[in-house]
Phi, psi and omega in degrees: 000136172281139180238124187256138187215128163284111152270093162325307194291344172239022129326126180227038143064031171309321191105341222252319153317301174321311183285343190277333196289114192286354180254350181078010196239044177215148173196149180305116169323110184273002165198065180219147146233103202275154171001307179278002178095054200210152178287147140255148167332150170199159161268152205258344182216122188272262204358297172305355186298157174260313172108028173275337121117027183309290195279007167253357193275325180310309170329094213269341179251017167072020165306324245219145183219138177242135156246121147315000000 
């Protein structure tokens, strides 16, 4: 099973992980906001994840981590 793990405080809530995920299962927090004043990104079904590693490649600030 894949483990997606976020640094939420340097997110700043592009959005572009969300769009990259083929699974649909990331989406900006509609009611968390980190340090920098930004939603973060978060996952909605860890389970479904693939692990295909989409939204980190997407990431421009290296938030997002994948593990097998």
């Amino acid at each position: 099973m894949a483990k997606v793990t976020f640094n939420e405080d340097l997110c700043k809530g592009c959005g572009l992980c969300v769009e990259a995920c083929p699974k649909k299962i990331l989406r900006l927090s509609p009611d968390r906001i980190n340090i920098k004043g930004h939603h973060p990104a978060e996952m909605t079904d860890q389970d479904a994840c693939v692990a295909c590693a989409f939204c980190a490649t997407m990431c421009p600030d290296c938030v997002i981590t994948v593990e097998k």
